[in-house]
RORORO-636297 format. One record per residue (C-alpha): residue in three letters; x, y, z. Coordinates in steps of 0.02 Angstrom, whole numbers, plus 50000, padded with zeros to 5 digits. Layout:
BEGIN
ALAXYZ
...
//
This chain:
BEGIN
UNK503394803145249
UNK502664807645427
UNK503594797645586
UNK502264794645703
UNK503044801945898
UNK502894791546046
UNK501604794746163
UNK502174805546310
UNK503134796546440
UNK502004793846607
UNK502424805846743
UNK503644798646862
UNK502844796847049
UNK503884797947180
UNK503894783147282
UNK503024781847436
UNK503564785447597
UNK503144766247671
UNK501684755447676
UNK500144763747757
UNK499564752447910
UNK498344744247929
UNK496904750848038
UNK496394740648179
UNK494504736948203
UNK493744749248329
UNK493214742648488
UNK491664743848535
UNK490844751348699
UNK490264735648769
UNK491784725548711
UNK492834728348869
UNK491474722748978
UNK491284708748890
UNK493044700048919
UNK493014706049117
UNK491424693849129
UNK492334682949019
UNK493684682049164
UNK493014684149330
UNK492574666249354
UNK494254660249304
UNK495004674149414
UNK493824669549569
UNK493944651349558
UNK496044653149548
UNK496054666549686
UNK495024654149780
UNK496034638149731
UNK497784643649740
UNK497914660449803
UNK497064659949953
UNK497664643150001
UNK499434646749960
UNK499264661650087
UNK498224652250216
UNK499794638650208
UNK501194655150278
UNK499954659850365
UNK499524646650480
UNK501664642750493
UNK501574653550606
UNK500404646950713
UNK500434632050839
UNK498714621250814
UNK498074605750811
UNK496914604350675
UNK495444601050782
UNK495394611350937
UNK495124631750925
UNK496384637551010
UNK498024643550902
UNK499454652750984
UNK500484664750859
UNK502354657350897
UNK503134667950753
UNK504534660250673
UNK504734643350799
UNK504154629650709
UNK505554636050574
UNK506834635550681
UNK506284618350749
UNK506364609750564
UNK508264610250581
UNK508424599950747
UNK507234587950673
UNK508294574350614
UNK506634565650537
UNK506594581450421
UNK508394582150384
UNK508094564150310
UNK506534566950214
UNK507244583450143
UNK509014572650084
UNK507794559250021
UNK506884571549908
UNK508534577449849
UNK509114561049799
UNK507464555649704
UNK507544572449620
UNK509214571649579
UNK509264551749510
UNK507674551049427
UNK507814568349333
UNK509424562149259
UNK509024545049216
UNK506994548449152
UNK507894562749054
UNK509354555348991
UNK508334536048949
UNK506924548148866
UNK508334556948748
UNK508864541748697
UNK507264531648660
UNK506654547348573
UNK508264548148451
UNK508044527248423
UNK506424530248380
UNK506374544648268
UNK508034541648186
UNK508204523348171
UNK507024512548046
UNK506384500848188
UNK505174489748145
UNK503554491248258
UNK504174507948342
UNK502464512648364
UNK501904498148441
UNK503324502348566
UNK502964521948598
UNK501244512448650
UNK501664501048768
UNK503124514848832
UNK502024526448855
UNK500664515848942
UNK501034518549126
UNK500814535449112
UNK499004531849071
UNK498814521949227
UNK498434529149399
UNK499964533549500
UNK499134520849650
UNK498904507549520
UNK500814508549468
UNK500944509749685
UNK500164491649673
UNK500894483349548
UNK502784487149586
UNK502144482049761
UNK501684466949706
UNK503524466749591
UNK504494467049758
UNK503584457349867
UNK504504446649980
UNK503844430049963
UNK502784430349798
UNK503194445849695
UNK503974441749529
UNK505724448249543
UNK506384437249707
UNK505194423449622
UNK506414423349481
UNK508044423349583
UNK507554410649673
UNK506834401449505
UNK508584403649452
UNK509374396549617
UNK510104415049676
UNK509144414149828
UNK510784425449909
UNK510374438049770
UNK508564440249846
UNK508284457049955
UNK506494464450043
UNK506424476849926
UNK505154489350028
UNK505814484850191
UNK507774484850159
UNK508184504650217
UNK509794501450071
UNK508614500249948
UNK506824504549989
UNK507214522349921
UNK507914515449733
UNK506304503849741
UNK505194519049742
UNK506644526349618
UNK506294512349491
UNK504534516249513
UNK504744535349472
UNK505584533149283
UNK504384519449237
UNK502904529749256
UNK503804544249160
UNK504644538349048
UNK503604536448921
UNK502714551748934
UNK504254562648892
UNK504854550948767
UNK503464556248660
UNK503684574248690
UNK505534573348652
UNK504874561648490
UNK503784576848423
UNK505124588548439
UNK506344576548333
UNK505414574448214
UNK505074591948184
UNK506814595348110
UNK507294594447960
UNK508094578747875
UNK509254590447773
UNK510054592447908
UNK510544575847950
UNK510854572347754
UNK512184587947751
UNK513154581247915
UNK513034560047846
UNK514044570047689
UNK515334577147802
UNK515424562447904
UNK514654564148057
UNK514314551248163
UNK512554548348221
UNK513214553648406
UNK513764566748331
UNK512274572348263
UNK511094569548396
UNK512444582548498
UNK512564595848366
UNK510884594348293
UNK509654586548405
UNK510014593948548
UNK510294610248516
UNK508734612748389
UNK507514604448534
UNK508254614648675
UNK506834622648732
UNK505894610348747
UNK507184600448848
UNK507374616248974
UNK505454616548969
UNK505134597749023
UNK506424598149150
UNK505664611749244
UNK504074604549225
UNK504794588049285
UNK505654595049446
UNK504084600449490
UNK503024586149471
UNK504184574149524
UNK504024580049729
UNK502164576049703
UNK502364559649617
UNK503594554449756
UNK502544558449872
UNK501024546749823
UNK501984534349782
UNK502994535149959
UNK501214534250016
UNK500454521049918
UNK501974508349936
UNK503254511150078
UNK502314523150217
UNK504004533450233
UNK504634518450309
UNK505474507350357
UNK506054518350508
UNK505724534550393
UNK507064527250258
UNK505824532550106
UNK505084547950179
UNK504954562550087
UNK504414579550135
UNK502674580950077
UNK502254564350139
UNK503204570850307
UNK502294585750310
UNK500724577650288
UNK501134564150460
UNK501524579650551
UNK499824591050499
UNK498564575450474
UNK499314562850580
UNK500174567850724
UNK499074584450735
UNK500534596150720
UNK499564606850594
UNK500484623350625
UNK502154614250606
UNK501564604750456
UNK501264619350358
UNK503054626050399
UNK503814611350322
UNK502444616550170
UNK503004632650160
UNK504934625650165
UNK504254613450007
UNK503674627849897
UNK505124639449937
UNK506364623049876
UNK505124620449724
UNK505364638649672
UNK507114640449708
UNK507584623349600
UNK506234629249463
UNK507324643949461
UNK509034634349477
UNK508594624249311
UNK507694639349214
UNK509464648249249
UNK510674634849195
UNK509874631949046
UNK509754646848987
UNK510354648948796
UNK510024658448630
UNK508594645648532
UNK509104640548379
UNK507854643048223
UNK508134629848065
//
């Protein structure tokens, strides 16, 4: 009886070394020339746009001018020194810090909250809500400028219409020409143009995580405040820090049209702000030189809070 052998065992190969890379696609001669065109007009047009405007702005600091006449004499450092015996910019520069400091908190904190009603709670219509929230940041800024107007007119606007419908006629106040209050008015103006805008972006970001999460921590017995602080907020972080920088810096323009459109910077420079003093003193008074110091103050504060905020929030992201 024959036995029939196995066949002869494969040689063993020795395993390789690693994974070959891949090879990248040569680039071709004509390839590099290619994306410069692709760039120079975006280049030109944001040297043109911001560069060279942003330089023209230190530049003519230093100068004292009128805007209309040609001659400029070079004063050097002068009209800085000035902007801290000006008790007009003192005010405007305390004002900005106050509607930066109020409305930041309160659009951010309000927007967190409606964000974690709407994405975590079963609400009925939510959508029809995160529409009409979010409609004022559709409108123009000068149309929102006219209708809170309107809202705190003196005589006919709706909110002293309805105190005084309700017989609280002591309760009534001239909202835009009260120096108490005029500021809050434009305040309250502010976070309802916002507010709905990041409420959305905080929305997108909630519902990104997963609801395993929240299922684990309901088993443990977390509270819903609990999870919004040891889930929610940590896991949107980033875009929280990103939003609030963004905010910061938008917020000194949105004052500033707003201050414009409603109030004037008055009553007796109550509601002034610094762009909207910096543009009396370079447009209206014909201060130009001195107008762009207090411009060149404005972007210096905008970086250094940008910075500020970008540094105290500052943590290690989270990945789920």
């Amino acid at each position: 009886m024959t036995t029939l052998s196995p066949p002869p065992a494969a040689p063993a190969t020795a395993p390789s070394a690693g994974r070959t890379p891949e090879k990248r696609p040569k680039r071709k001669p004509g390839d590099g020339l290619f994306v410069a065109l692709c760039l120079v007009p975006a280049l030109v047009l944001f040297a043109l746009f911001m560069i060279w405007p942003t330089v023209n702005v230190f530049r003519m600091s230093l100068f004292t001018w009128s805007g209309f006449s040609p001659d400029m004499r070079f004063v050097g450092l002068d009209n800085f020194t000035k902007l801290f015996d000006d008790p007009q910019f003192i005010r405007a520069f305390q004002n900005t810090i106050a509607l930066l400091v109020v409305v930041t908190i309160v659009t951010m904190g309000a927007g967190l909250f409606l964000a974690a009603i709407m994405t975590r709670q079963n609400l009925r219509g939510r959508n029809v809500y995160r529409f009409v929230l979010y409609i004022p940041n559709v409108l123009s800024v000068v149309v929102i400028a006219a209708i809170f107007s309107a809202l705190y007119d003196q005589e006919n606007g709706l909110i002293n219409g309805t105190l005084r419908a309700m017989s609280l006629d002591g309760l009534q106040v001239v909202w835009l020409g009260d120096q108490k209050v005029v500021l809050w008015s434009v305040a309250i103006a502010m976070v309802w143009q916002s507010l709905g805008y990041y409420m959305v972006l905080y929305m997108s970001s909630m519902a990104s995580i997963p609801e395993e999460l929240y299922e684990a921590s309901s088993l443990d017995g977390a509270s819903a405040s609990r999870q919004f602080f040891d889930i929610t907020m940590p896991l949107i972080w980033q875009n929280l820090r990103t939003t609030l920088t963004f905010f910061v810096m938008s917020a000194v323009n949105l004052s500033f049209v707003l201050v414009r459109a409603m109030t004037g910077g008055g009553p007796d420079g109550s509601s002034e702000v610094l762009l909207s003093y910096m543009y009396k003193q370079a447009y209206t008074n014909s201060s130009y030189g001195y107008g762009m110091a207090i411009g060149v103050v404005i972007f210096a504060f905008s970086f250094l809070v940008s910075l500020l905020v970008s540094r105290a929030t500052r943590r290690e992201p989270l990945q789920f």
